[in-house]
C-alpha positions in Angstrom: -80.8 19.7 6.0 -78.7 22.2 7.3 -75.7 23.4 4.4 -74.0 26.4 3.6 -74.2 25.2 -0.1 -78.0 24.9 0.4 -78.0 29.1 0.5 -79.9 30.6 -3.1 -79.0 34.2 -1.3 -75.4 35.6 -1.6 -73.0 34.1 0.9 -70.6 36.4 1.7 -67.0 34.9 3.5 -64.1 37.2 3.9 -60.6 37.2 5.7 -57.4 38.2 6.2 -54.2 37.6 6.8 -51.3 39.8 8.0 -47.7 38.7 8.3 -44.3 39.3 8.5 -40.9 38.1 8.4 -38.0 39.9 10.0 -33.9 40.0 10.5 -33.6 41.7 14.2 -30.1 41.5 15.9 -29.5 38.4 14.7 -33.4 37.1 15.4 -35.4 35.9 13.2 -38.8 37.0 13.7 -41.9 35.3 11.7 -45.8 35.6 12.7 -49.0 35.8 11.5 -52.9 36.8 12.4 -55.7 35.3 10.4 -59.1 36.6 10.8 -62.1 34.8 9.1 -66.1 36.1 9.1 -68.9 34.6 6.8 -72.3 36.1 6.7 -75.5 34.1 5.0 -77.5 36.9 4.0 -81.2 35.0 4.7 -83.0 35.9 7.5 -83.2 32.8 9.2 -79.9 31.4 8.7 -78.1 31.5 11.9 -74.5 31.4 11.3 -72.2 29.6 9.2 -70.8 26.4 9.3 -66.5 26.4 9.6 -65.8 30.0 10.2 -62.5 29.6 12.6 -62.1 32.0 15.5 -59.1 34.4 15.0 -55.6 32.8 15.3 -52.1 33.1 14.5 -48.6 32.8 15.4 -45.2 34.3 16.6 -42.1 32.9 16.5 -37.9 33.7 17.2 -35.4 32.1 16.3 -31.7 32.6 17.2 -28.6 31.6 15.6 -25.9 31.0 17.8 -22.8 29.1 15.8 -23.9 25.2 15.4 -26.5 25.9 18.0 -30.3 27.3 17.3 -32.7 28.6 19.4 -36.4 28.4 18.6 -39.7 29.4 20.6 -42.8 29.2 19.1 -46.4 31.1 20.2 -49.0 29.7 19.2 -53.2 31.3 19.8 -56.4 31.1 18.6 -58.9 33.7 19.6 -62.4 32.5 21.5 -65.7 31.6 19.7 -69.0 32.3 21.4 -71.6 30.3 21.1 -74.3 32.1 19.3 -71.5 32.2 16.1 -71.6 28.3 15.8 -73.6 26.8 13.4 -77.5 25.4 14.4 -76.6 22.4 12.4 -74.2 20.7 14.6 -70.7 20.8 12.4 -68.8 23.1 14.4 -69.3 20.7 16.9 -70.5 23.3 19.9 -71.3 20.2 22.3 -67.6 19.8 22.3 -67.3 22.9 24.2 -67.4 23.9 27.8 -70.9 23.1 29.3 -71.8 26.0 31.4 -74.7 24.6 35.0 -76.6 26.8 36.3 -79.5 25.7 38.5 -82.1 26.8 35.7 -80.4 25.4 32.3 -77.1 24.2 30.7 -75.6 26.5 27.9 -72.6 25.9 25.6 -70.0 28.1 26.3 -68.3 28.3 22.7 -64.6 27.4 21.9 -62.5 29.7 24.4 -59.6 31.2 23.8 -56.3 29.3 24.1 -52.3 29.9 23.5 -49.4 27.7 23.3 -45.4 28.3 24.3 -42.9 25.9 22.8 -39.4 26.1 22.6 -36.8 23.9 20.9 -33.3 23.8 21.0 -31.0 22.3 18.2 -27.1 21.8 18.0 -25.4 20.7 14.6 -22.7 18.4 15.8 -21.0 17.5 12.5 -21.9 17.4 8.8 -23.4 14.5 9.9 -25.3 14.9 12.9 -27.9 17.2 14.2 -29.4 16.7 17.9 -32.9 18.2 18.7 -34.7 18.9 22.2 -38.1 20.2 22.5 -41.0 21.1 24.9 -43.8 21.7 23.2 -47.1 23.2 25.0 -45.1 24.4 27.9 -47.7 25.4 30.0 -49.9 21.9 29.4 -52.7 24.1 28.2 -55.5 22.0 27.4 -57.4 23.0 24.0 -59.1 22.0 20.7 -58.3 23.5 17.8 -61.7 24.5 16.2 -63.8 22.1 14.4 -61.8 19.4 15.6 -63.2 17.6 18.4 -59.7 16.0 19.7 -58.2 17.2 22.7 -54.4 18.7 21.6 -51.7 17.3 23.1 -50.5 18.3 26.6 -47.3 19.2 27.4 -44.5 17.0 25.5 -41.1 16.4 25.1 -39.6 15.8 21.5 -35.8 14.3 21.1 -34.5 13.6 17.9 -31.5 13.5 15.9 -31.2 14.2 12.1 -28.6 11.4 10.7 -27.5 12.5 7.0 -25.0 10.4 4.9 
């Protein structure tokens, strides 16, 4: 059995997370990087189980009257296969398969991004109207661990009755 909680040596995990939030000209600016490493200190261990690649976020958003303006980036950094774990959780056979006439190797998660952008208009006290395209670029991706495809490109409509 392969377990992270199985370890009797010191398993050390450690992160960060830098972000901000700022008034530019009228934009509001939010994002944020998160960085994630775990280390089993045993020989033998291989890496550990759940350790995300990098990732993070950047988005603007603009205030024009009763309309706003949103767009949305969204990333996560690339995972090579030799930090996944040997017992199967990270799920590294839902990565890229790499053929070459000798063997097949997993490739690891790859890097992927997201643009979105959204658009909103507050018509009355009342009512508020929402149009969005979210994955712009129809990037296909997993988010790490997950083993679902993401959606492709969408298209959200919506409107926000209040009474």
């Amino acid at each position: 059995t392969f377990a992270n909680q199985n370890s009797d040596s010191n398993t050390d995990i450690y992160g960060a997370t830098i972000g901000f939030n700022a008034l530019i000209k009228g934009f509001e600016l939010n994002g944020d990087f998160n960085i994630t490493k775990g280390v089993d200190n045993r020989a033998d261990s291989g890496p550990l189980a759940h350790i995300p690649p990098n990732f993070g976020k950047l988005e603007v958003i603009k205030n024009i009257g009763r309309w706003k303006g949103r767009f949305l980036f969204l990333y996560a950094g690339e995972k090579p296969a030799n930090e996944f774990d040997y017992s199967g959780i990270d799920n590294l056979d839902e990565t890229p398969l790499i053929l070459s006439e000798d063997e097949q190797t997993w490739a690891g998660s790859p890097a992927w991004y997201t643009l979105n952008l959204s658009v909103q208009y507050q018509l009355n006290k009342m009512i508020n109207l929402q149009f969005g395209i979210d994955n712009i670029m129809d990037m296909h991706y997993k988010t790490f661990g997950s083993g679902l495809s993401a959606a492709g490109r969408n298209f959200i409509c919506s409107a926000l009755l209040s009474f």
